[in-house]
N, C-alpha and C positions, 0 to 999 in steps of 0.2 A: 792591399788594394783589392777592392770587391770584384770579381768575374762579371759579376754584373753591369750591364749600363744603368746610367742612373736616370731616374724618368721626366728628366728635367732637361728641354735642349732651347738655343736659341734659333732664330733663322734670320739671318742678313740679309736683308737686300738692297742692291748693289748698282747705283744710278748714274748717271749725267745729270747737269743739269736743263738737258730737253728731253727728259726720263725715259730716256735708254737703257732698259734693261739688262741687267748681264743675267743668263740662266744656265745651269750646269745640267746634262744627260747621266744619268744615273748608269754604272756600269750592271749594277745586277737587272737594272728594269730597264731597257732600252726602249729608248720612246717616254720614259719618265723623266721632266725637266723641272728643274726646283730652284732655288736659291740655295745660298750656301747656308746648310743646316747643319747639327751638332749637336750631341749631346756633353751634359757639364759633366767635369771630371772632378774627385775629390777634392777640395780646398780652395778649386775658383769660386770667383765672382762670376758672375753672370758676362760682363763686360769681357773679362779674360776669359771666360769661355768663345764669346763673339769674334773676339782677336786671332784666338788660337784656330780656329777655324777657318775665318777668313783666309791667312796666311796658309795654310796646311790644304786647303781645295783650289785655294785661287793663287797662291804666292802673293798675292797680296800683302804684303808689312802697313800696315798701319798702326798710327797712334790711338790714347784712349779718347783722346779729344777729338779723333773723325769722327765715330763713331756717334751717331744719333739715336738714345736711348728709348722707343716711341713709347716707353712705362705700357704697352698692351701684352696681355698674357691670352694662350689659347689652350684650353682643355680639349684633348681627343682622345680618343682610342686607336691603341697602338694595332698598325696591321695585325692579323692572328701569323703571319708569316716571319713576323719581327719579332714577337714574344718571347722566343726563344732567349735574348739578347738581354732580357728584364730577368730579376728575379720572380722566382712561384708567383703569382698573385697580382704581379702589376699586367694592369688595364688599359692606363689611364696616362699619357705623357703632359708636363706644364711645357708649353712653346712661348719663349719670350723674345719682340719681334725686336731687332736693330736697322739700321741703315746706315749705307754710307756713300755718299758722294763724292766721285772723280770730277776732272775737268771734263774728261773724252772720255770716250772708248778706247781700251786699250787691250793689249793680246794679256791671256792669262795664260799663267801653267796650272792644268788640273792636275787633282789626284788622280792617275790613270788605277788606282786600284777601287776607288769609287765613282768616278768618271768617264764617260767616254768623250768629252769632246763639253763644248759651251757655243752662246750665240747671245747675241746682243738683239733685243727688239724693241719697238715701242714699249711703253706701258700696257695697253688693252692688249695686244698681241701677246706680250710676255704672261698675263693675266691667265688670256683664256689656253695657253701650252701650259700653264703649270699642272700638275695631278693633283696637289695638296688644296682641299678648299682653302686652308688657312695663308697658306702663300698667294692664292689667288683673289683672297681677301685682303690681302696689304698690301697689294702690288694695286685695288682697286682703290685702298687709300692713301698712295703716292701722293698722286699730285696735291693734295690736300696738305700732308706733312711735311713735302716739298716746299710748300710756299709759309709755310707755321716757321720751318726751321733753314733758312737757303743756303746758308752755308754748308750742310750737310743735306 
């Protein structure tokens, strides 16, 4: 297994259906609030990347059929503070977005070792706390995907 992370993550985001936001506080960035993100490990899929992560920041167990795969990918550049975490030469991370819809709000257990805490909000509200343009561009096309896809 490579020391490296790999430059490839998903990010979940994680609703009701009156899109209710779940957002997790980041342990190292306090005041940085995100969805549940992740980078892929060797020999997942993408979707079992989404899983494994869910479950591991939220306790959240879900199946692969909650999961709503919205096929969007985001190209960015990796903090210079995170770099360290890639091999030599990576820049540049692939983000590919998931969701998944609950009935309700419900308590989660974070990772306390990447988490300090979570909060449920609207959409727009959840939108404008995120730090990630990319999170706060898919949380702006929620309700949109929302109603494309309702059961999820």
């Amino acid at each position: 297994m490579s020391e490296y992370k790999r430059p490839v993550s998903v990010l979940v985001v994680i609703h009701t259906p009156e899109l209710l936001v779940l957002l997790l506080e980041r342990a190292a960035h306090a005041g940085y609030w995100q969805s549940v993100t992740g980078s892929q490990e060797a020999g997942e899929s993408l979707l079992e990347t989404a899983l494994r992560e869910l479950a591991e920041e939220t306790g959240i167990a879900a199946a692969a059929d909650d999961l709503c795969d919205w096929q969007v990918s985001n190209r960015y550049e990796i903090f210079a503070e995170w770099r360290h975490r890639y091999a030599p030469g990576v820049l540049y991370n692939s983000e590919h977005v998931f969701s998944l819809q609950l009935p309700a709000v419900q308590p989660v257990t974070v990772a306390r070792a990447e988490h300090l805490g979570y909060c449920w909000l609207p959409w727009r509200e959840a939108a404008a706390k995120c730090f990630s343009w990319s999170n706060r561009d898919a949380l702006l096309m929620l309700p949109e995907r929302a109603r494309q896809s309702p059961r999820r």
